[in-house]
PyMOL CGO cylinders between C-alpha atoms (Angstrom):
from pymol import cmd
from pymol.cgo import CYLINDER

trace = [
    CYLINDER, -46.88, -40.15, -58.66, -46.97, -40.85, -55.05, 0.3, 1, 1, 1, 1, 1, 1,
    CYLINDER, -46.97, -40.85, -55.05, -50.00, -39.54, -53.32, 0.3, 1, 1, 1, 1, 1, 1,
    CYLINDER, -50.00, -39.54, -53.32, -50.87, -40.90, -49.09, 0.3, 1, 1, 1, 1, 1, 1,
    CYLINDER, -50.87, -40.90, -49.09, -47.33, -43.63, -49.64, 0.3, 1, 1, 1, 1, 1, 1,
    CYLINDER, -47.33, -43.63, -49.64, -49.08, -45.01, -52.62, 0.3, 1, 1, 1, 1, 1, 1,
    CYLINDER, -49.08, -45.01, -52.62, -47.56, -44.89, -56.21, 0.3, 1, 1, 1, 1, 1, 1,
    CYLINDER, -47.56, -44.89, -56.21, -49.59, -44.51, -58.85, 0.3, 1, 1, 1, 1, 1, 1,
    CYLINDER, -49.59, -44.51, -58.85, -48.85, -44.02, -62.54, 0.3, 1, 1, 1, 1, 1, 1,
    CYLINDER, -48.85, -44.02, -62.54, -49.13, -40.86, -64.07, 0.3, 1, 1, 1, 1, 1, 1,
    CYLINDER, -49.13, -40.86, -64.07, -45.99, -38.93, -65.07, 0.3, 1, 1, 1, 1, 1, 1,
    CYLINDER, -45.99, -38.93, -65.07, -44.22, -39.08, -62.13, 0.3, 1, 1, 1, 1, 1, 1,
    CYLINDER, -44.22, -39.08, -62.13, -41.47, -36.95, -60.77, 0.3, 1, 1, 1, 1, 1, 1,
    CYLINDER, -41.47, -36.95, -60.77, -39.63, -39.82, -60.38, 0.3, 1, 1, 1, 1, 1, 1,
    CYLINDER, -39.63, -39.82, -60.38, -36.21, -39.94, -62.03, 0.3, 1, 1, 1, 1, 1, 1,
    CYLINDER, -36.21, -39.94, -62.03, -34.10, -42.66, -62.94, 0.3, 1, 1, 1, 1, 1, 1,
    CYLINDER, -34.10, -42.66, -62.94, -31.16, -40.84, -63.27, 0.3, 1, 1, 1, 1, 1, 1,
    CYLINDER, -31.16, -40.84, -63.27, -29.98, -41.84, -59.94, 0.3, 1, 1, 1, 1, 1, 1,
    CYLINDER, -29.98, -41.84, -59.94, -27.11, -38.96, -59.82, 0.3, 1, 1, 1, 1, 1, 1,
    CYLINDER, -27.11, -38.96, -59.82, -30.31, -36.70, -58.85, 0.3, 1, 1, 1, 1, 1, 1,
    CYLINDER, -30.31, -36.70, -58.85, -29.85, -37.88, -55.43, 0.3, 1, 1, 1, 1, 1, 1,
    CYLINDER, -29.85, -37.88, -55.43, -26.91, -36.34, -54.71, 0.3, 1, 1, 1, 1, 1, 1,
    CYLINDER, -26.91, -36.34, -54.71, -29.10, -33.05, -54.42, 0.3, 1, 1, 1, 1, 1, 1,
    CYLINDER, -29.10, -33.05, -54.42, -30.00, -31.77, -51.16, 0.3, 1, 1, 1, 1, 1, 1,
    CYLINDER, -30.00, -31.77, -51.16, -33.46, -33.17, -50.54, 0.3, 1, 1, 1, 1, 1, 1,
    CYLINDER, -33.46, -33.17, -50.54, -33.93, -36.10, -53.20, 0.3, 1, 1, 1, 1, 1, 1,
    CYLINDER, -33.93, -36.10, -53.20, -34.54, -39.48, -52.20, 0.3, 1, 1, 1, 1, 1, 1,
    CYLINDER, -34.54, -39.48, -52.20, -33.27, -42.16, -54.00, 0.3, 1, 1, 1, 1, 1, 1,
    CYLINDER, -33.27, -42.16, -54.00, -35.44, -45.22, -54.25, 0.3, 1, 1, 1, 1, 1, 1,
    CYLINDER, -35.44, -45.22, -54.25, -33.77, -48.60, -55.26, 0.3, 1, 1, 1, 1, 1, 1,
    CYLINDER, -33.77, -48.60, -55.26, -35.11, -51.33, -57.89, 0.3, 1, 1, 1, 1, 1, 1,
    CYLINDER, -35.11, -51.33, -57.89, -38.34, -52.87, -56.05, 0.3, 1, 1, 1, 1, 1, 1,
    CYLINDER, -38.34, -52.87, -56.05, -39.20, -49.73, -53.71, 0.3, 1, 1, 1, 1, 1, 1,
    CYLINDER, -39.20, -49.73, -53.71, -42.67, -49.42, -54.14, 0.3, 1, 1, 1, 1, 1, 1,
    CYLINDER, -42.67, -49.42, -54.14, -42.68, -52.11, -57.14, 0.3, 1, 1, 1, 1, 1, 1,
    CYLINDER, -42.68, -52.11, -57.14, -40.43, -49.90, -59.22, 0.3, 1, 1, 1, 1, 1, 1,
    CYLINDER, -40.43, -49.90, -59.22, -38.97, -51.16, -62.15, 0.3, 1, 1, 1, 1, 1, 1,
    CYLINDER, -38.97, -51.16, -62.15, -35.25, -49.62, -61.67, 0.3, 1, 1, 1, 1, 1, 1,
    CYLINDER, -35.25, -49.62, -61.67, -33.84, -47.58, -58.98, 0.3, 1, 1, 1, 1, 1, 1,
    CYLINDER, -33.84, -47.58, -58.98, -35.77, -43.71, -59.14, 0.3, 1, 1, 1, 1, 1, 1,
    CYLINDER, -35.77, -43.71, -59.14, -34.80, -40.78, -57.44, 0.3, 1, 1, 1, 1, 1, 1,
    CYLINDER, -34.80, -40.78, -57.44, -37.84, -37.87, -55.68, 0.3, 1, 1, 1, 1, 1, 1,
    CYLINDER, -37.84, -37.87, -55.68, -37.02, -34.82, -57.24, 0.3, 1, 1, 1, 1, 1, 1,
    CYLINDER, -37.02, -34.82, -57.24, -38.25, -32.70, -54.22, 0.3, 1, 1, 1, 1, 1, 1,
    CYLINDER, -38.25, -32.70, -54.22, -37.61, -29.37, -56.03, 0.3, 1, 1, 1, 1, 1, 1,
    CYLINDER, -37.61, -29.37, -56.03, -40.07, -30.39, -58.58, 0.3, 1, 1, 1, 1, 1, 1,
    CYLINDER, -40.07, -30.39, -58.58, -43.37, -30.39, -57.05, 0.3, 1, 1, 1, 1, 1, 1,
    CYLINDER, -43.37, -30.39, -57.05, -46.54, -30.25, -58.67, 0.3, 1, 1, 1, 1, 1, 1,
    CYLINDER, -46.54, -30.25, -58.67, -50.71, -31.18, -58.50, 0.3, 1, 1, 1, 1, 1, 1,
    CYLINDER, -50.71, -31.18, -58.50, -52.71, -33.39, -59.82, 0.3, 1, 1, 1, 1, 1, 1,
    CYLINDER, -52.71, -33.39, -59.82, -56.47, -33.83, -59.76, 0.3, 1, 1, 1, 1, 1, 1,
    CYLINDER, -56.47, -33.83, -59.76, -57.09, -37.31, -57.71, 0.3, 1, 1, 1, 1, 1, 1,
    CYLINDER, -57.09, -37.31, -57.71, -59.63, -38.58, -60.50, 0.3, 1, 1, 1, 1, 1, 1,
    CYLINDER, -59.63, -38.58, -60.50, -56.13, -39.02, -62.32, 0.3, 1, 1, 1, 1, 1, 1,
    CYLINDER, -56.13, -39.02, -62.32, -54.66, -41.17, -59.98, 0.3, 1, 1, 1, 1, 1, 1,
    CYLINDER, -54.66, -41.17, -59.98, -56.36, -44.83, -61.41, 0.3, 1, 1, 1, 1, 1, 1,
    CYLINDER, -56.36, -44.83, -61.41, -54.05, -47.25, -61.03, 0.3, 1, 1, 1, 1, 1, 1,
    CYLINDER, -54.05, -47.25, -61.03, -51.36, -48.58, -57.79, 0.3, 1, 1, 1, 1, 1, 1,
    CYLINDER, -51.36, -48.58, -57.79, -48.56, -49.42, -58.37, 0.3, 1, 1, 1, 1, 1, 1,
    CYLINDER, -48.56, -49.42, -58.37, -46.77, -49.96, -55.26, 0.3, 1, 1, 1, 1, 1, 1,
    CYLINDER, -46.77, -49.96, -55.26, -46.43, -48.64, -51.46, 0.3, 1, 1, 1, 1, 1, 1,
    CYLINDER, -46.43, -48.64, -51.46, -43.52, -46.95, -49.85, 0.3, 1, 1, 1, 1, 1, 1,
    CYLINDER, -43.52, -46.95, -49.85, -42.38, -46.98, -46.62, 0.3, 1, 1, 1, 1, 1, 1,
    CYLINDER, -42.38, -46.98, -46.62, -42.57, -44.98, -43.96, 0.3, 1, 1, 1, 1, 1, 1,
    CYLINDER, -42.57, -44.98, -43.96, -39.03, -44.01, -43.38, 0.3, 1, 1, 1, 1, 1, 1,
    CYLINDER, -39.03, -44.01, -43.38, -39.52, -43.35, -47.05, 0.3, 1, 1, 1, 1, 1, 1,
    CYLINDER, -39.52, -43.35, -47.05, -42.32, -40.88, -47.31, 0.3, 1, 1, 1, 1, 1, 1,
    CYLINDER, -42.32, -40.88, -47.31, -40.61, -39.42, -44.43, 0.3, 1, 1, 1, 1, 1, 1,
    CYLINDER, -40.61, -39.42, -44.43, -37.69, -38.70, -46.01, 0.3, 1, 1, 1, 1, 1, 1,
    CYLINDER, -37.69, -38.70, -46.01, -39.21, -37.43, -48.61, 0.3, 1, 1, 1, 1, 1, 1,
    CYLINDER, -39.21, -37.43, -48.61, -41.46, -35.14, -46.39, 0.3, 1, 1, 1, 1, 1, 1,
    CYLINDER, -41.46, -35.14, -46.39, -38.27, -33.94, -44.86, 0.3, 1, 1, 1, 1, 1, 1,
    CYLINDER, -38.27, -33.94, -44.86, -36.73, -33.04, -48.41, 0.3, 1, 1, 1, 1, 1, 1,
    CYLINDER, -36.73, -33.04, -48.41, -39.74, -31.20, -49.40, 0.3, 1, 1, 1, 1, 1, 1,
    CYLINDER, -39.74, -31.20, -49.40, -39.64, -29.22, -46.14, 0.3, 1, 1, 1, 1, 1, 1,
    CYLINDER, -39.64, -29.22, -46.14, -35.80, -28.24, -46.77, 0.3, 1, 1, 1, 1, 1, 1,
    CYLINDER, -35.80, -28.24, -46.77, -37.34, -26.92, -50.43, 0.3, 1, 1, 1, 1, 1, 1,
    CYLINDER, -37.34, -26.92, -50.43, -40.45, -24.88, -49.40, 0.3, 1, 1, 1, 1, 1, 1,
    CYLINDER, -40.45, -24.88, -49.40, -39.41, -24.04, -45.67, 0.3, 1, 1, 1, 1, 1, 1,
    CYLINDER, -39.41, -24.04, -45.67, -38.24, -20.13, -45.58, 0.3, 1, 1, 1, 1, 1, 1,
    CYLINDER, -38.24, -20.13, -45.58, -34.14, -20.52, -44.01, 0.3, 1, 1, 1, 1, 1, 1,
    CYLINDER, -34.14, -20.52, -44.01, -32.57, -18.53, -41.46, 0.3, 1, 1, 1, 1, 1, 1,
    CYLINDER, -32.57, -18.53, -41.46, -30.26, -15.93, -43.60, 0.3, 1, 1, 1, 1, 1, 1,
    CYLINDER, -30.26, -15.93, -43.60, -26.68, -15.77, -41.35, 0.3, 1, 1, 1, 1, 1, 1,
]
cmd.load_cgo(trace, "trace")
């Protein structure tokens, strides 16, 4: 769960199935990002909420250029497009 840069653990939308970041908007995060185990990917499509009392335990900080990207692919999800 990343919540303010910070991971925390609680059923995250993080997926290790790294071919997820091929989709417009994911961001792929490698081995050690944020103190990750193995490389993840941000399913941006999939977002969700979760009460903060959940949120217990860090696990790790992101970047930046990270949560920025990630801001970016969630904009690209919930952002109404221009239809040609």
């Amino acid at each position: 769960m990343l919540f303010g840069g910070i991971n925390y653990q609680y059923r995250p939308r993080f997926h290790t199935e790294t071919r997820r970041a091929l989709f417009i908007g994911n961001v792929l995060l490698n081995e050690g990002e944020g103190n990750l185990p193995e490389s993840s990917v941000v399913n941006v499509s999939q977002v969700f909420t979760v009460d903060k009392r959940l949120l217990t335990e860090s696990i790790g900080r992101l970047s930046r250029e990270k949560i920025k990207l990630i801001i970016q692919g969630i904009k690209l999800v919930i952002e109404p497009q221009e239809l040609e």
